[in-house]
Residue frames as a rotation matrix with the C-alpha (Angstrom) as fourth column:
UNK 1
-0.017 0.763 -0.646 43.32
0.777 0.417 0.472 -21.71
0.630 -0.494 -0.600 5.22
UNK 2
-0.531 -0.237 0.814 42.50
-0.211 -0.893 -0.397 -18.40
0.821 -0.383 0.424 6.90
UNK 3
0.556 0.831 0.003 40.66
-0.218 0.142 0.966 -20.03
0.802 -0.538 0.260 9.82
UNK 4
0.310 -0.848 -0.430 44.15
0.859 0.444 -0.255 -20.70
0.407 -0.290 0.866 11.16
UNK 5
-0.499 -0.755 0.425 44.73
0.604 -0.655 -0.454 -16.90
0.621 0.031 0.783 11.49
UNK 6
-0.601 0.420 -0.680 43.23
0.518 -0.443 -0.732 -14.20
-0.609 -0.792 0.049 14.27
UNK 7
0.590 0.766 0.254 40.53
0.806 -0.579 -0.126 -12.05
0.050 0.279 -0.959 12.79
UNK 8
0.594 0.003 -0.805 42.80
0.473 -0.811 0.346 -9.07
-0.651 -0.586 -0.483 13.95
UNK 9
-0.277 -0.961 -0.029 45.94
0.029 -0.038 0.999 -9.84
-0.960 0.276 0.039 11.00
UNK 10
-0.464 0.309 0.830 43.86
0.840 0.451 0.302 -10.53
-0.281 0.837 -0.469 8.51
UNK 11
0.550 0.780 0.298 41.16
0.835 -0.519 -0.181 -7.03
0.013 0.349 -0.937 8.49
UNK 12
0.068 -0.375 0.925 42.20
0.553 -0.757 -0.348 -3.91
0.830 0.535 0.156 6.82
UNK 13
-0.028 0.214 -0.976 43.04
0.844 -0.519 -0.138 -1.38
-0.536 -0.828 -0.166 9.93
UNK 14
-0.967 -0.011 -0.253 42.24
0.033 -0.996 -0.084 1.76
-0.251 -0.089 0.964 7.79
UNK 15
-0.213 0.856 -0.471 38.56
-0.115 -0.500 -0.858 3.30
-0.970 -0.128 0.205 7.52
UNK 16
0.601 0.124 -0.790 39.37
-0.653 -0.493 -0.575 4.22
-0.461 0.861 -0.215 3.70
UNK 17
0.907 -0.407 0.104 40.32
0.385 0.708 -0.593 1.67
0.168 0.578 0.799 0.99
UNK 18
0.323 -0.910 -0.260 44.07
-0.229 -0.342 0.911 1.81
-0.918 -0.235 -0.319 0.22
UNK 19
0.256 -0.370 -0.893 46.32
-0.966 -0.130 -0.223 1.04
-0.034 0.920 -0.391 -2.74
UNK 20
0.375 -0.388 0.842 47.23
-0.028 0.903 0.429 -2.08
-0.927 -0.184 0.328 -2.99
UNK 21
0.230 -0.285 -0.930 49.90
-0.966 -0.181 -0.183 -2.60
-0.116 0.941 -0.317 -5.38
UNK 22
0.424 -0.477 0.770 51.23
-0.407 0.659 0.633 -5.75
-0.809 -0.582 0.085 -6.45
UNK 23
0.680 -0.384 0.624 52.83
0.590 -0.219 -0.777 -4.70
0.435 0.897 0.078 -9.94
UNK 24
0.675 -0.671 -0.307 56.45
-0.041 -0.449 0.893 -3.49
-0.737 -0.590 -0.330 -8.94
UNK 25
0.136 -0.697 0.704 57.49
0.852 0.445 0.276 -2.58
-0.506 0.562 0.654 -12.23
UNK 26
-0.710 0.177 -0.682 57.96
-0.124 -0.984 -0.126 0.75
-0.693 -0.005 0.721 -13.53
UNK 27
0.231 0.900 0.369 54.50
0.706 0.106 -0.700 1.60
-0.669 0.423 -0.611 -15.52
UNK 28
0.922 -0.189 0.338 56.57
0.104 -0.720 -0.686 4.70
0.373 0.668 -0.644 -17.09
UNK 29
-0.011 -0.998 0.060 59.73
0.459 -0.058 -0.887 6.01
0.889 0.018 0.459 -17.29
UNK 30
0.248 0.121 -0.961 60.50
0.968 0.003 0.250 7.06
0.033 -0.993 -0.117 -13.14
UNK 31
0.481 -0.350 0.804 61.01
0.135 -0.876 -0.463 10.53
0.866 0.331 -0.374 -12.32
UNK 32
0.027 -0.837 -0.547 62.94
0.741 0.384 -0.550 9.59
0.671 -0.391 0.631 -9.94
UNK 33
-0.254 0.247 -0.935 63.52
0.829 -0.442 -0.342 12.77
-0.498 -0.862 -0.092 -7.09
UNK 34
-0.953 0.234 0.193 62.35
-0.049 -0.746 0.664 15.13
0.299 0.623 0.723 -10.00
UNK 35
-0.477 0.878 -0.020 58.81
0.820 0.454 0.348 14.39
0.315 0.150 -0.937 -9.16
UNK 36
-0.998 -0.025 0.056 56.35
0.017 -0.992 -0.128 17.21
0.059 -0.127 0.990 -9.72
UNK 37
-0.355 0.844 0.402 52.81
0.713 0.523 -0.467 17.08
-0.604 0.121 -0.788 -9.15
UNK 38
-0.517 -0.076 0.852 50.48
0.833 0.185 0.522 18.12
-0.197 0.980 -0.033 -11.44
UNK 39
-0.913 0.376 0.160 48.34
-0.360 -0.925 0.121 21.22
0.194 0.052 0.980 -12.15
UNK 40
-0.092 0.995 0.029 45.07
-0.645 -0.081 0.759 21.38
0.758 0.051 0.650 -10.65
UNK 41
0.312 0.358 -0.880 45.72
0.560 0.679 0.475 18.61
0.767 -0.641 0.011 -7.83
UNK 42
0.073 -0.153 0.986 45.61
-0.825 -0.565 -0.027 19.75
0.561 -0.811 -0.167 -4.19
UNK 43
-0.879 -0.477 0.021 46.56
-0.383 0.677 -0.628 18.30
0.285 -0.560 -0.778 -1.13
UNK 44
0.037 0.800 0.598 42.72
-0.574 0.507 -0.643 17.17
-0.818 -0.319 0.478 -0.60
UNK 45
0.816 0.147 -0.558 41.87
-0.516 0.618 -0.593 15.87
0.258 0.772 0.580 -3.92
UNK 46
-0.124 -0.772 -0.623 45.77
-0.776 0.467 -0.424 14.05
0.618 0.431 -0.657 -3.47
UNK 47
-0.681 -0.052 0.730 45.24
-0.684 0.401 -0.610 12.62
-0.261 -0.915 -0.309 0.11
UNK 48
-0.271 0.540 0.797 42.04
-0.511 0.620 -0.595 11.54
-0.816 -0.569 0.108 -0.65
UNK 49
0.783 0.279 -0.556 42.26
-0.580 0.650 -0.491 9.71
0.224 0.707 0.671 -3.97
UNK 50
-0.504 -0.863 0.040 45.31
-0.724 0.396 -0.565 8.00
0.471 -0.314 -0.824 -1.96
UNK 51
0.512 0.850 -0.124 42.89
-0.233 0.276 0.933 7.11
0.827 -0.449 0.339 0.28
UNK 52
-0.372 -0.552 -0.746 44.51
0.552 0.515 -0.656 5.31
0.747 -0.656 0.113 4.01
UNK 53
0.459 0.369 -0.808 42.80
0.882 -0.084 0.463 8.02
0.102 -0.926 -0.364 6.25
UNK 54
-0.721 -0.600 -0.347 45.06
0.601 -0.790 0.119 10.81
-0.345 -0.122 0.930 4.95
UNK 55
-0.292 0.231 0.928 42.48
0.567 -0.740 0.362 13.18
0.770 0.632 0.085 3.79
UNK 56
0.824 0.351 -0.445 41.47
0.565 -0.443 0.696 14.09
0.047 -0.825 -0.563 7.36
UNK 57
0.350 -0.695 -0.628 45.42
0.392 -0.500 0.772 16.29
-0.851 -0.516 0.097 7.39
UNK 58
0.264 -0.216 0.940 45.30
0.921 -0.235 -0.312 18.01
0.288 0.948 0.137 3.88
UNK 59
0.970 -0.048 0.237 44.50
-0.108 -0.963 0.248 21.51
0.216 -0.267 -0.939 5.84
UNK 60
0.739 -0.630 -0.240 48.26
0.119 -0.229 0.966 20.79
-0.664 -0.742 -0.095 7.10
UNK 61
-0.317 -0.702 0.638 49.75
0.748 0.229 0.624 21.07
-0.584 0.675 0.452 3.66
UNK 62
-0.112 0.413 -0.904 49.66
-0.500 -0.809 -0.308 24.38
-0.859 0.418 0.297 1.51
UNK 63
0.403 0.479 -0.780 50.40
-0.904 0.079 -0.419 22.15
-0.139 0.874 0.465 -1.78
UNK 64
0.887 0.223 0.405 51.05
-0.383 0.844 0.374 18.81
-0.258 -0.487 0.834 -2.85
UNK 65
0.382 -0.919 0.098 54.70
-0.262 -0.209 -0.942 19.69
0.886 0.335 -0.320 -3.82
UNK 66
0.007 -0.326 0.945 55.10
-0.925 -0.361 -0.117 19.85
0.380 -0.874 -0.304 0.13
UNK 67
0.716 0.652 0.250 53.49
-0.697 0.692 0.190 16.92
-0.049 -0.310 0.949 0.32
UNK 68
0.880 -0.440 -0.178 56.61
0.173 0.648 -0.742 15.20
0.442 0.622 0.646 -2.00
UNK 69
-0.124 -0.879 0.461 59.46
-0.230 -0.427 -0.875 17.28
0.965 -0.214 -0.150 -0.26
UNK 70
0.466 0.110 0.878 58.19
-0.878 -0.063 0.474 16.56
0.108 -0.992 0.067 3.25
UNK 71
-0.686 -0.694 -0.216 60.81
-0.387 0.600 -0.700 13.82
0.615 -0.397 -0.681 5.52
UNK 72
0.123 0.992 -0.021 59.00
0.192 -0.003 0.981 12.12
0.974 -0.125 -0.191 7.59
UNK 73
-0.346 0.096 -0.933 60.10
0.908 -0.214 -0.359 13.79
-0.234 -0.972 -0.013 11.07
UNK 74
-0.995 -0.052 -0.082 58.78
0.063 -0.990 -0.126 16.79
-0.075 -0.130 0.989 9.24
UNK 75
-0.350 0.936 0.026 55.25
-0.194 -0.100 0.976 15.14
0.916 0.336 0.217 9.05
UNK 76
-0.015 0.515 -0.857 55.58
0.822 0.494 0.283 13.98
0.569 -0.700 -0.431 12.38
UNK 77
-0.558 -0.583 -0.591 55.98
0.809 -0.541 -0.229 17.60
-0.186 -0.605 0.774 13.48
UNK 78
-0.752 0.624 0.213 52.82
-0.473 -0.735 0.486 18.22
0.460 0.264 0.848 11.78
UNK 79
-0.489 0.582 0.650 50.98
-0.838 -0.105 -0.536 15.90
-0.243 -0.807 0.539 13.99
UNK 80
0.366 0.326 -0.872 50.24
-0.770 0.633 -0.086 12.98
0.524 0.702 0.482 11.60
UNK 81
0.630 -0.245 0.737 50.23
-0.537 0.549 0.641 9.91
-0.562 -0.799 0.214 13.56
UNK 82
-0.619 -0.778 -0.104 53.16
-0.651 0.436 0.621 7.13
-0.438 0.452 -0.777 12.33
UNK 83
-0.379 -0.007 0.925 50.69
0.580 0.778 0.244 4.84
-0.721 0.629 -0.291 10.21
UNK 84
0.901 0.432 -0.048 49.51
0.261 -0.627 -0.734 7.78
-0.348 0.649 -0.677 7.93
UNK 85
0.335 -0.933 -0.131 52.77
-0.512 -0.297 0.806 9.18
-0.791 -0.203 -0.577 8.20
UNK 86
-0.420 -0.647 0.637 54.16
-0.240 0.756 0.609 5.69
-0.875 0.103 -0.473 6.51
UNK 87
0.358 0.613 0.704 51.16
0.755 0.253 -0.605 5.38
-0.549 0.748 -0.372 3.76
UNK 88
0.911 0.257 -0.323 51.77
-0.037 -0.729 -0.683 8.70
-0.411 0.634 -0.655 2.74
UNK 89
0.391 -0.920 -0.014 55.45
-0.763 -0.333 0.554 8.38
-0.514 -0.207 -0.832 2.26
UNK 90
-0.259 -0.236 0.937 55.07
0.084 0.961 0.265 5.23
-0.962 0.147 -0.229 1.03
UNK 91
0.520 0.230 0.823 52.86
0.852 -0.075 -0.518 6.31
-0.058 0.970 -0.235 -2.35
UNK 92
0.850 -0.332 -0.409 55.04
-0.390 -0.918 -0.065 8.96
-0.354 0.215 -0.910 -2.64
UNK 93
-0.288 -0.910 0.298 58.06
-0.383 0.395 0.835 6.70
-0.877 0.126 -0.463 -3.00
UNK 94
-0.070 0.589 0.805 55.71
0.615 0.661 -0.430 4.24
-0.785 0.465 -0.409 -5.50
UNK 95
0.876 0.481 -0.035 55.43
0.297 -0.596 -0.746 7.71
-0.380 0.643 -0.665 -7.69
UNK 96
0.541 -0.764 -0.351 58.85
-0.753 -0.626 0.203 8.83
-0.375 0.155 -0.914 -7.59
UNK 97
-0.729 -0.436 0.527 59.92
-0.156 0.856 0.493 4.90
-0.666 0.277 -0.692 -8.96
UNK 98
-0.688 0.080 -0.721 57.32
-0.722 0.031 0.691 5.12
0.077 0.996 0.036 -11.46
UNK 99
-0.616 0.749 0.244 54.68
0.532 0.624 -0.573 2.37
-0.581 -0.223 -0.783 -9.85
UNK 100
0.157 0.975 -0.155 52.27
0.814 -0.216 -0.539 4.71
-0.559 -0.042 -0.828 -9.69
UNK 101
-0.820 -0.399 0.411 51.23
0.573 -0.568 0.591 7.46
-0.002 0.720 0.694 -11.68
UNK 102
-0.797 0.539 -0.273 49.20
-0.423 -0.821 -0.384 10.81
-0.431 -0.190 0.882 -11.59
UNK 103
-0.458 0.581 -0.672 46.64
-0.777 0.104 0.620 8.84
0.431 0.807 0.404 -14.39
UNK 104
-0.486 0.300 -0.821 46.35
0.226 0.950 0.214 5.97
0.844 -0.082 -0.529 -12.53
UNK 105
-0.704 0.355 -0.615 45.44
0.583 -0.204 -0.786 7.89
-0.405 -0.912 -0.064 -9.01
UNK 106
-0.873 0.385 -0.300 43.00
-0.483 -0.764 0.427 10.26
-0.065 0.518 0.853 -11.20
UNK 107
-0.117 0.800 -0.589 40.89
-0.456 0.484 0.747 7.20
0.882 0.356 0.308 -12.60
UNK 108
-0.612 0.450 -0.651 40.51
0.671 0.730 -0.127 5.52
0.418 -0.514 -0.749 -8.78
UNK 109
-0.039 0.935 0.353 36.78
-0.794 -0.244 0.557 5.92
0.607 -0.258 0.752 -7.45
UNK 110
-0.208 0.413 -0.887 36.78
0.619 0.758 0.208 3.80
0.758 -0.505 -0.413 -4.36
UNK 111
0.302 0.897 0.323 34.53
0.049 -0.353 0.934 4.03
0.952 -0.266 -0.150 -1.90
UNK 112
-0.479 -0.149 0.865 34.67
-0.872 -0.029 -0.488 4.30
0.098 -0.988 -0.116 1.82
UNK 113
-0.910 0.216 -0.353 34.09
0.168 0.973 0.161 0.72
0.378 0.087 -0.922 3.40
UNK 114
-0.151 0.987 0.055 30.61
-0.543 -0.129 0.829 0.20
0.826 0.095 0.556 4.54
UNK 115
0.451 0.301 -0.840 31.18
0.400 0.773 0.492 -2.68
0.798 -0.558 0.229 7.19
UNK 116
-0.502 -0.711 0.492 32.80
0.115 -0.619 -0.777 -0.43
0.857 -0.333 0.393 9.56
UNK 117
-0.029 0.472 0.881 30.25
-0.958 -0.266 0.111 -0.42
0.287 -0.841 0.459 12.19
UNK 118
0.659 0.674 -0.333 29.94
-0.461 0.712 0.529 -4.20
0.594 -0.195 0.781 12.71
C-alpha cells in the first residue's frame, strides 16, 4: 500500500533513468580488478549510457580506464558531489563482479524522464 508512504521515499531523486538491477548473479565470468573497458567507449558515451546524472562530469575524466581506477576521495577531489560519486562507483563494482556487462550497457536506450517539471 504505497499511500502509507511520503511522496518524497518513494520518487526517483535523479533527472536521468538509472540501472536498476535486481539479478545479482554473475551474467559472465567476473573480471574481477582486471576490468578493462572497451575500445571506442569514452567517458561521455560511459557516463551517459550509465545514466544517474553522471554525464554532466565526463570533461573530468581523460578515459574510462580512469573512470575504473578512480577511489572515491579521488572523485571527490574532482568535484563530483557524494550521490554521483556513489552511482558511479557503484556500476563500476556491478562490472568488475560480472552483473553488468559492456553488451548490456551498449544495448540501453533510455530516455531522460519527462515528468520532471511537475
Amino acid at each position: 500500500m504505497l499511500s502509507r508512504f511520503p511522496l518524497r521515499f518513494i520518487r526517483d531523486k535523479f533527472k536521468e533513468p538509472r540501472i536498476r538491477t535486481f539479478l545479482y548473479t554473475p551474467l559472465s565470468k567476473p573480471p574481477g580488478l582486471n576490468l578493462k573497458a572497451q575500445e571506442g567507449w569514452t567517458p561521455q558515451k560511459y557516463l551517459k549510457k550509465i545514466g544517474g546524472d553522471t554525464e554532466e562530469f565526463a570533461e573530468k575524466f581523460e578515459s574510462v580506464q580512469e573512470i575504473f581506477d578512480s577511489k572515491r576521495w579521488e572523485l571527490k577531489g574532482k568535484g563530483i558531489p557524494p550521490r554521483q560519486r556513489k552511482y558511479i562507483l557503484r556500476i563500476t563494482e556491478y562490472l568488475r563482479r560480472g552483473v553488468l556487462n559492456f553488451d548490456m550497457l551498449e544495448k540501453r536506450t533510455a530516455a531522460p524522464r519527462k515528468d520532471e517539471d511537475k
